[in-house]
N, C-alpha and C positions, 0 to 999 in steps of 0.2 A: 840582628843585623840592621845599619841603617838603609843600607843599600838594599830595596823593596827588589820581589820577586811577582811574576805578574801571576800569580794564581791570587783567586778569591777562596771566599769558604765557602763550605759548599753550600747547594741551593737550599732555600730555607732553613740554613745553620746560623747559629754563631760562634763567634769567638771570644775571648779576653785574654790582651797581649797586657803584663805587666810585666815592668822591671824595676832594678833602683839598681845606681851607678854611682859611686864611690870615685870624689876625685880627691888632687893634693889637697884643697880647701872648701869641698862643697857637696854635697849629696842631690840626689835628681830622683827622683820619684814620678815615673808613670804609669797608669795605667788607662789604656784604649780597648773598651769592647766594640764589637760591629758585628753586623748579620747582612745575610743574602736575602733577600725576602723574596726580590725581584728583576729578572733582567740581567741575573750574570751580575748584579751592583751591588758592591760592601759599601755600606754606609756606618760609621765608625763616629763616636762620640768619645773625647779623651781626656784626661788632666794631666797637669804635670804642677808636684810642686818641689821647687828647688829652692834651698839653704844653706846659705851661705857664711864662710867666717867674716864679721867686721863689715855686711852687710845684711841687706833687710830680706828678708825672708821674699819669692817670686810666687807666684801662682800665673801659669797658661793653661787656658782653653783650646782643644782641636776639635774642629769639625772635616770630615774629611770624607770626599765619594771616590770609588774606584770603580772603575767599569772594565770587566777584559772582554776582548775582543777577539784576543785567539786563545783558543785551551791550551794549555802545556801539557805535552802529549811524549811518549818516549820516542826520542832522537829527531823532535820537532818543537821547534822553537813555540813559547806564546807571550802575546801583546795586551796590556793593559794601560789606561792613562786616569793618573789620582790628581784630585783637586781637592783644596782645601784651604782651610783658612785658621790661623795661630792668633788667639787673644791673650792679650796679654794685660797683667793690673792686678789687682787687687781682689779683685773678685772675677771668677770666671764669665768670661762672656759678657763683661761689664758695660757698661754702653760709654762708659770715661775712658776705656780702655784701647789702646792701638791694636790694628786690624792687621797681618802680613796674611799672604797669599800667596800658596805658590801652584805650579803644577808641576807633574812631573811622569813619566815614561819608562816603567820599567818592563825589558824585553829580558824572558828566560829561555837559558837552551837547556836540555841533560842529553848532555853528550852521550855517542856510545860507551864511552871506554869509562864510564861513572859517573863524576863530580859533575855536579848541576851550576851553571854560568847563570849571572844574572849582569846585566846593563843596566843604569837610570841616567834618562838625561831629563834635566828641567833647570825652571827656573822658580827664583824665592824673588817676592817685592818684598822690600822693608819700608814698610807705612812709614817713620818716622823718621828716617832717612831719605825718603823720596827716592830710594833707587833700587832699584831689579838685577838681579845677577845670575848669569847661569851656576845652575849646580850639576853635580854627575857621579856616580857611582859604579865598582867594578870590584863581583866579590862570589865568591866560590864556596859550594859546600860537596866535600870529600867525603864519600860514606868508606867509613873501615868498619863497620859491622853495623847490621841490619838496623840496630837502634841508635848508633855512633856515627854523629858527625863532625867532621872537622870545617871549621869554618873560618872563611877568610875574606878581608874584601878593604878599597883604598875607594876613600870619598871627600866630597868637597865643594866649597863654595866659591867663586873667581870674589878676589879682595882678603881670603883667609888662606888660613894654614892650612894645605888637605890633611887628611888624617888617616887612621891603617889602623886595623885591628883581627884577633886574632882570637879564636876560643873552640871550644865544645859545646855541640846539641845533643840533647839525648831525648828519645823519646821512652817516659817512664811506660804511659802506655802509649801502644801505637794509634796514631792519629784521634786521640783523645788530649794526651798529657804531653808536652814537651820544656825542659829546662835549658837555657841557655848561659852560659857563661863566658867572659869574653876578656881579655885586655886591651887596650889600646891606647894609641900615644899620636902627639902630632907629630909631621914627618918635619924634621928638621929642629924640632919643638924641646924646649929644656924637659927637665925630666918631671917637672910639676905639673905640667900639660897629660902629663899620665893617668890612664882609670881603669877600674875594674868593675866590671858589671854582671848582675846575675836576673836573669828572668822565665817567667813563666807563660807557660801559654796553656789555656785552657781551649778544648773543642767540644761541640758539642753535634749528636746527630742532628737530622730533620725534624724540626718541632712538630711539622705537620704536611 
């Protein structure tokens, strides 16, 4: 999902979120690992490289801190706020390359009655455009069986197209392994604007 939920990993854990996402004319390739070491704080190190038809191949850098501040707790809501910063160029982290920054605020509930709510509201600077815009998020995960989730959520930038998407989680193992797959499309957007994505997550216990 793009719309973040405000839990971290657990303490002295890590993670590695990857995916690749399949558009009408492009492919996206990431992968973002982070760990808890300290302070309830994922710190998250990521790449992305994306390939284009009838354009030059992309490579981005993320750096990225999340701090939560309330636990997500059953039928109580919790609070996290992520910072971070998107390079872009040629070489990751390049020092020729443009800096964006954004923050952003994701609040989760899990209701009684099942499916778990998530909110994000922030904002993206684009270094190269000189201008800042809100972003926001609003996306649900439905359990239909203990390993099966249904996932849903509508996200966006003020200046673009918002976007919707729609997929399955499954946890192969429980909170070690998880697969995600997803469609999605712009709303109102032709039908090239379309994607389908598949990712992985890896967990790990407490190293120490």
């Amino acid at each position: 999902m793009v719309t973040d939920d405000a839990n971290v990993v657990d303490p002295h854990a890590c993670q590695n979120e990857s995916w690749v996402r399949f558009g009408h004319a492009s492919i996206e390739r990431w992968m973002v690992p982070g760990c808890n070491f300290f302070s309830d704080t994922e710190i998250s190190v990521g790449a992305n490289f994306l390939s284009e038809k009838n354009s030059f191949n992309q490579q981005l850098g993320l750096l990225q801190v999340k701090k939560r501040w309330k636990v997500v707790e059953p039928g109580q809501w919790g609070l996290s706020t992520t910072v971070g910063r998107v390079q872009s160029g040629g070489t990751v982290f390049g020092t020729s390359s443009s800096t964006d920054t954004y923050v952003n605020i994701p609040i989760t509930w899990p209701t009684p009655q099942g499916p778990i709510l998530h909110l994000n509201l922030g904002a993206f600077h684009h270094q190269a455009q000189r201008v800042t815009q809100t972003t926001w998020g609003l996306g649900a995960e439905v359990p239909v069986h203990p390993r099966f989730f249904a996932i849903m959520e509508a996200f966006g930038e003020a200046g673009t197209r918002s976007k919707v998407q729609i997929g399955l989680r499954y946890w192969v193992v429980p909170q070690a392994v998880q697969i995600d797959t997803t469609m999605g499309q712009e709303m109102q957007g032709p039908s090239q604007s379309r994607w389908l994505s598949l990712g992985l997550r890896l967990l790990t216990p407490a190293l120490y």
